[in-house]
Backbone as JSON, one array per atom type, in Angstrom:
{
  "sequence": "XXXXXXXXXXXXXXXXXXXXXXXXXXXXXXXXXXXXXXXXXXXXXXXXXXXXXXXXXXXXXXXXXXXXXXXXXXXXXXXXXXXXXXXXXXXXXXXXXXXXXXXXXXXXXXX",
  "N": [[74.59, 164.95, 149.36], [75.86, 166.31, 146.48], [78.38, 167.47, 145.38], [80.44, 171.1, 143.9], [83.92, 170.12, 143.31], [85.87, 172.23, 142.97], [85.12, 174.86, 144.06], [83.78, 173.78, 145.91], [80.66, 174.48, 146.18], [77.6, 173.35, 146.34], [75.37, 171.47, 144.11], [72.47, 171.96, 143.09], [70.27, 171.53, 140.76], [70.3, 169.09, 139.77], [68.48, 166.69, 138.39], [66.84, 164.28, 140.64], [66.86, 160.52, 141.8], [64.69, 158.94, 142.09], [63.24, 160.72, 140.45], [63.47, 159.93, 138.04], [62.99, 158.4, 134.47], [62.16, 154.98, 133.57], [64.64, 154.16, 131.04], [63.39, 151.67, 127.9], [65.06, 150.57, 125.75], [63.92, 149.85, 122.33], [65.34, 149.18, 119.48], [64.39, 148.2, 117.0], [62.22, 149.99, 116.61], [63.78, 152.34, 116.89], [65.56, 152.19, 115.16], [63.73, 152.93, 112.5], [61.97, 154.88, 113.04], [64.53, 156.63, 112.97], [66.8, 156.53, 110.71], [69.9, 154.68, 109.9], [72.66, 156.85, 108.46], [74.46, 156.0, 107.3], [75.3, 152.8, 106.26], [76.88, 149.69, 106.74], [77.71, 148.71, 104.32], [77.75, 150.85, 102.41], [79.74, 152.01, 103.97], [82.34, 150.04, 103.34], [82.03, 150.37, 100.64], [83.21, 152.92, 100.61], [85.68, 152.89, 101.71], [87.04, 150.7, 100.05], [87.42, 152.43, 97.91], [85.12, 152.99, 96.06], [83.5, 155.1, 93.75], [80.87, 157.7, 93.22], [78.76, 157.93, 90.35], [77.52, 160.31, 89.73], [77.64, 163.49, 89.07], [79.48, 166.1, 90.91], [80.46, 167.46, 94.73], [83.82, 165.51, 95.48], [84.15, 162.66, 97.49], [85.41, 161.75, 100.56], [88.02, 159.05, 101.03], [90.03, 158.05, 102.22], [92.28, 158.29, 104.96], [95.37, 159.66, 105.03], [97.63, 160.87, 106.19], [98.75, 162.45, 109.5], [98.78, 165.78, 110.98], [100.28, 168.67, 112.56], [101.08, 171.43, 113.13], [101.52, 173.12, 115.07], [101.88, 172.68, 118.77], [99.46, 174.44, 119.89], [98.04, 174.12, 117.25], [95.07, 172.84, 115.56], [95.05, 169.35, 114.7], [95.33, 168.34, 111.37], [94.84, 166.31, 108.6], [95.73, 164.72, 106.0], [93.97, 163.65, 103.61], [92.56, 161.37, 101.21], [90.65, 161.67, 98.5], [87.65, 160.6, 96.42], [88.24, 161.53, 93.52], [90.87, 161.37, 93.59], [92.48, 163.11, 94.17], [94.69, 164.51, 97.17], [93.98, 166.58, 100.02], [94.36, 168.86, 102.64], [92.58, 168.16, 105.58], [90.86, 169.39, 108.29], [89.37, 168.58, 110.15], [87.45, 165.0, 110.65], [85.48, 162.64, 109.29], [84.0, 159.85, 111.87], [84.5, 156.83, 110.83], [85.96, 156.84, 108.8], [88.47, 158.03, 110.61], [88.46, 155.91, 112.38], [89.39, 153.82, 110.68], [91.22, 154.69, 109.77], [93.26, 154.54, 112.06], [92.65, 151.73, 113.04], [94.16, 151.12, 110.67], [96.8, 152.19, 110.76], [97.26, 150.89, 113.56], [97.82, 148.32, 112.55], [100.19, 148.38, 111.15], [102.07, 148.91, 112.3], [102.04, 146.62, 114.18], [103.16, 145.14, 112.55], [105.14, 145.79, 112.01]],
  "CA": [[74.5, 166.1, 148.48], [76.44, 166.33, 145.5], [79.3, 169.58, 145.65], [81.52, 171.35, 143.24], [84.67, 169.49, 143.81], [86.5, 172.86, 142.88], [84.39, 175.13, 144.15], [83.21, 173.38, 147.76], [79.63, 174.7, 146.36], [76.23, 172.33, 146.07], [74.89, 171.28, 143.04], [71.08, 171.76, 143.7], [70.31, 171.79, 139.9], [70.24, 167.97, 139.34], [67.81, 165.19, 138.43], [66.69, 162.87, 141.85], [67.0, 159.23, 141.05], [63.21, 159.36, 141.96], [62.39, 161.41, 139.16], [64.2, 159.05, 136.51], [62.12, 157.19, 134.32], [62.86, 153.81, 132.81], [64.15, 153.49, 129.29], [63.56, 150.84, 127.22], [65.75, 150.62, 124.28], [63.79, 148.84, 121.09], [66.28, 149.4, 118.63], [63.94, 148.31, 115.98], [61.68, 151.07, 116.2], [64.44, 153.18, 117.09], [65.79, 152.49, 113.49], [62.8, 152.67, 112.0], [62.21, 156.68, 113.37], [65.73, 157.26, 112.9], [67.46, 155.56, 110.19], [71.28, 155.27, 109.51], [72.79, 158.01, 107.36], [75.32, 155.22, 106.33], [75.3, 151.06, 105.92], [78.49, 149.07, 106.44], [77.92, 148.15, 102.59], [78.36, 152.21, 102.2], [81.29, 152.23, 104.24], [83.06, 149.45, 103.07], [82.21, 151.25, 99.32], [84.25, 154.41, 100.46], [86.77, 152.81, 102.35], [87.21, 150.63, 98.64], [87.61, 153.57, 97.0], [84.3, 153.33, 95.21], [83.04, 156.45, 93.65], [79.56, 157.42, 92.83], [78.9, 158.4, 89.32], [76.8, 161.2, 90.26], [78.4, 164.73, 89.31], [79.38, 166.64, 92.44], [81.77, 167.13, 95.6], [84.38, 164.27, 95.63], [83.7, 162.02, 98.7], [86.53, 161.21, 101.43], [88.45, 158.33, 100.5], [90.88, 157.66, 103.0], [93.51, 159.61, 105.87], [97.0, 159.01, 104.85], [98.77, 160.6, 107.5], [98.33, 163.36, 110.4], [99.67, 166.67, 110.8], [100.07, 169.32, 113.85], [101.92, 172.41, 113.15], [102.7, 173.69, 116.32], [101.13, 172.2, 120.18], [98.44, 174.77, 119.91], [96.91, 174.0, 116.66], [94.21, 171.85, 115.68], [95.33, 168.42, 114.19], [95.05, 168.27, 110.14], [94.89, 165.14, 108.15], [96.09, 164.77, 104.69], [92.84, 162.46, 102.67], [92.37, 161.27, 99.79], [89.24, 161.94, 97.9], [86.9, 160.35, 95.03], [88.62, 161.98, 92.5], [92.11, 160.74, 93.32], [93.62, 164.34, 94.76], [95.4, 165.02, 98.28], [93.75, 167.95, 100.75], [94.0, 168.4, 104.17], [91.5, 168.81, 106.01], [90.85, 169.57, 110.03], [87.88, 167.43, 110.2], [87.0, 163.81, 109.18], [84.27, 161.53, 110.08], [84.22, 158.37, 112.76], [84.65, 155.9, 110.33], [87.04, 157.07, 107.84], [89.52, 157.72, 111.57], [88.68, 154.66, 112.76], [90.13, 152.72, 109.83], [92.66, 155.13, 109.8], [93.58, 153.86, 113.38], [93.38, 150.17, 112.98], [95.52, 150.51, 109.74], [98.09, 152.49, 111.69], [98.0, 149.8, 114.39], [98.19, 147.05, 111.99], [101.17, 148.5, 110.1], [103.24, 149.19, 113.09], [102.84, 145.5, 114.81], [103.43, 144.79, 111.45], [106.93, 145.87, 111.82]],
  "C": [[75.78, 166.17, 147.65], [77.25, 168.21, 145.56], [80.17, 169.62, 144.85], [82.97, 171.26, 143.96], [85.85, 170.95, 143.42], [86.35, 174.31, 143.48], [83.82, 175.29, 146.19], [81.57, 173.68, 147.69], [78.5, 173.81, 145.66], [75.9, 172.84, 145.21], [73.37, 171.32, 143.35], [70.28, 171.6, 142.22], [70.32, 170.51, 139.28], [68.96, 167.41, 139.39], [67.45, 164.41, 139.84], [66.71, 161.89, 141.08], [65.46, 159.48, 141.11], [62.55, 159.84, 141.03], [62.52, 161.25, 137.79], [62.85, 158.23, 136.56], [62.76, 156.19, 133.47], [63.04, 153.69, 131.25], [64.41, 152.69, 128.6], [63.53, 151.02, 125.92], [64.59, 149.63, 123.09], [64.01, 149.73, 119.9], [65.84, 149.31, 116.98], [63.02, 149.46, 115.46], [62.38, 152.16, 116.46], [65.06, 153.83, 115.4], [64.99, 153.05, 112.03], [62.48, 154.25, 111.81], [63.62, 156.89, 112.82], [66.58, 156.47, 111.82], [68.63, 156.3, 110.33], [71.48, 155.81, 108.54], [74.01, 157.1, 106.25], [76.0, 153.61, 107.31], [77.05, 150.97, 106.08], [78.72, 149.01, 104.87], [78.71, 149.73, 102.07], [79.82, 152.54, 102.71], [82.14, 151.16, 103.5], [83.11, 150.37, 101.61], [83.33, 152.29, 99.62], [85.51, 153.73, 100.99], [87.81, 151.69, 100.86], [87.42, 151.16, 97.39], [86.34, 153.45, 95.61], [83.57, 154.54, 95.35], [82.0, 156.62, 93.19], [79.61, 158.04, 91.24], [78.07, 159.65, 88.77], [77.72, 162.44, 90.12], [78.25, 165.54, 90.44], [80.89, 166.86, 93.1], [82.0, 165.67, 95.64], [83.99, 163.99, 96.95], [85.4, 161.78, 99.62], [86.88, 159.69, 101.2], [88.68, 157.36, 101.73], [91.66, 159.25, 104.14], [94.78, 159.0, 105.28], [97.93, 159.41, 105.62], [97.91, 162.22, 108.53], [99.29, 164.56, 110.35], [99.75, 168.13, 112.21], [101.53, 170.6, 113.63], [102.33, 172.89, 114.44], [101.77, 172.64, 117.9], [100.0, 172.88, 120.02], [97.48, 174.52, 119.03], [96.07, 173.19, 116.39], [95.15, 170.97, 114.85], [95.01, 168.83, 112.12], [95.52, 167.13, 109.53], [94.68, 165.29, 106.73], [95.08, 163.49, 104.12], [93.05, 162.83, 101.49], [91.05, 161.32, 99.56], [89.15, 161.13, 96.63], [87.75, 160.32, 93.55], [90.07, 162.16, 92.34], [92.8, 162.13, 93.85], [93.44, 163.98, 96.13], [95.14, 166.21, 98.99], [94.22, 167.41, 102.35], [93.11, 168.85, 104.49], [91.55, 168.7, 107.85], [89.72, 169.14, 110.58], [87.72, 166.11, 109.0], [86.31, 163.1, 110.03], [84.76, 160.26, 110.53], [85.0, 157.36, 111.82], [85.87, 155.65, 109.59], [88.51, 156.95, 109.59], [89.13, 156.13, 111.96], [89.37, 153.59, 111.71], [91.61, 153.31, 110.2], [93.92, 154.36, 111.02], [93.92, 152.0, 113.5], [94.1, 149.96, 111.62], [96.82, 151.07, 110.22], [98.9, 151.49, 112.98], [98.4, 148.54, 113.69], [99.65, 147.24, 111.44], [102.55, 148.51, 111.24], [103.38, 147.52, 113.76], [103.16, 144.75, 113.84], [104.99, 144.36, 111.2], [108.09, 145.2, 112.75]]
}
């Protein structure tokens, strides 16, 4: 029996293995229902700084650095956008951090 390790009190409120059923991933009809909201070709575009020519909100560019006013607050990250200006913002999508990340590690064993 499974017990709140903080607590000392049973979990009775779970799943049995018994009552799992098997799932098989096919990824093609997974895609197929569900497509991606965005292609490597798309990312590589933004992370190239290509811009659409479509009037509108500018798109996220890049992160150029991080920012943390005190221990309690949330993180904020200074991007670049579409349209060539500097915001911060306190949210940014997977992709855009993840570059951010391996160009931060590249630059430092760089040094």
């Amino acid at each position: 029996m499974l017990r709140n390790k903080e607590r000392a009190k049973a979990i009775c409120n779970l799943v049995s293995n018994n009552r799992l059923k098997a799932y098989n991933v096919d990824r093609q009809e997974f895609t197929e229902r569900l497509p991606r909201i965005q292609t490597s070709e798309d990312k590589e575009d933004i992370l190239n700084g290509a811009a659409d020519n479509t009037p509108g909100e500018a798109k996220l560019v890049e992160i150029l650095s991080e920012h943390k006013i005190d221990p309690s607050a949330k993180k904020q990250y200074l991007v670049r956008f579409t349209d060539k200006r500097n915001y911060l913002c306190d949210w940014v999508n997977k992709a855009l951090m993840d570059h951010y990340k391996a160009k931060r590690t590249k630059d430092t064993s760089a040094q």
